[in-house]
C-alpha positions as CSV (number, residue, x, y, z in Angstrom):
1,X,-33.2,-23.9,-20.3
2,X,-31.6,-20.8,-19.1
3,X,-30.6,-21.3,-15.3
4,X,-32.0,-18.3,-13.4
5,X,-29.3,-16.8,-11.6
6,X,-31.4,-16.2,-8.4
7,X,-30.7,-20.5,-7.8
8,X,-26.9,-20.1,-7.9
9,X,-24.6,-19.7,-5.8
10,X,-20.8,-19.2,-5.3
11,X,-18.9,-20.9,-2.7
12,X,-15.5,-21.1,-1.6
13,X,-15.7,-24.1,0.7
14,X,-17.1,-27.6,0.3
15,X,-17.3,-31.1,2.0
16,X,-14.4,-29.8,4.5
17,X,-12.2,-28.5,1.2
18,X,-11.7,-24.5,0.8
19,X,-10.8,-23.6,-2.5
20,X,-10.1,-19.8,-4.2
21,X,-11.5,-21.2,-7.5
22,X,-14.6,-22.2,-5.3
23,X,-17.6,-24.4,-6.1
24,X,-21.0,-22.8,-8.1
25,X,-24.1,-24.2,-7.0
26,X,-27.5,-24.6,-8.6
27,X,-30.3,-25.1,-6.4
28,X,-32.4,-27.5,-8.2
29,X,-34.6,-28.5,-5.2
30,X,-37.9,-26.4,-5.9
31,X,-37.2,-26.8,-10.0
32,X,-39.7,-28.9,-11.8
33,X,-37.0,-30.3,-14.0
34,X,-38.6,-33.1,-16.2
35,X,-37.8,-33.3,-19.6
36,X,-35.6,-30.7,-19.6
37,X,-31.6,-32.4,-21.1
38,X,-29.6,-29.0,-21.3
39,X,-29.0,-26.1,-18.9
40,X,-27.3,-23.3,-19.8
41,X,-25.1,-20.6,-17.3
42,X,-23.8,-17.6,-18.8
43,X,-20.3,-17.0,-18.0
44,X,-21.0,-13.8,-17.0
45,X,-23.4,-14.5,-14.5
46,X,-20.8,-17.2,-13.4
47,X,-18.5,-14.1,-12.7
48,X,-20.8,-11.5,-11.0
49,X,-22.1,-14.5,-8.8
50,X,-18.6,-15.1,-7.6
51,X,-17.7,-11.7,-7.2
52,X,-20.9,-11.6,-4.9
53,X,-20.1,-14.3,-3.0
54,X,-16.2,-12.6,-2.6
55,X,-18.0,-9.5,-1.0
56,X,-20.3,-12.0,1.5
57,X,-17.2,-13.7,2.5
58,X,-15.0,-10.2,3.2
59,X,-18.3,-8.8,5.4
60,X,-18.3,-11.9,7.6
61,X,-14.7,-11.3,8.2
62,X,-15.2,-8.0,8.9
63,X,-18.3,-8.8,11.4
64,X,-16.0,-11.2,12.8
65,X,-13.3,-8.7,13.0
66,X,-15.7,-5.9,15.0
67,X,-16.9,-8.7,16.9
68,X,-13.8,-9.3,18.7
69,X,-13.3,-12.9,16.7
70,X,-9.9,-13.8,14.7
């Protein structure tokens, strides 16, 4: 199965642990999964989701920023 890339997500925090290397995760909730043994992520996707993620992160700081936060 090819994992659609509209189900992951990049993160850079988890369970109270921030991380630069971050976490990707696949939202299987909605997935009708049976049967299915292998899923495969293209590497590439792996990247551009990251970089995605990066750019959320940076405009919430910048929100912040205009905000008056940190």
């Amino acid at each position: 199965m090819e994992f659609p890339k509209e189900k992951m997500e990049f993160v850079t925090s988890h369970g109270g642990v921030a991380s630069e290397e971050g976490w990707l995760v696949l939202h299987i909730g909605s997935m009708d999964l049976d049967g299915i043994s292998k899923i495969y992520i293209d590497l590439a996707e792996v990247q551009e989701i990251k970089q995605r993620g990066e750019r959320h992160s940076a405009v919430l700081e910048q929100m912040r920023s205009l905000l008056g936060g940190d």
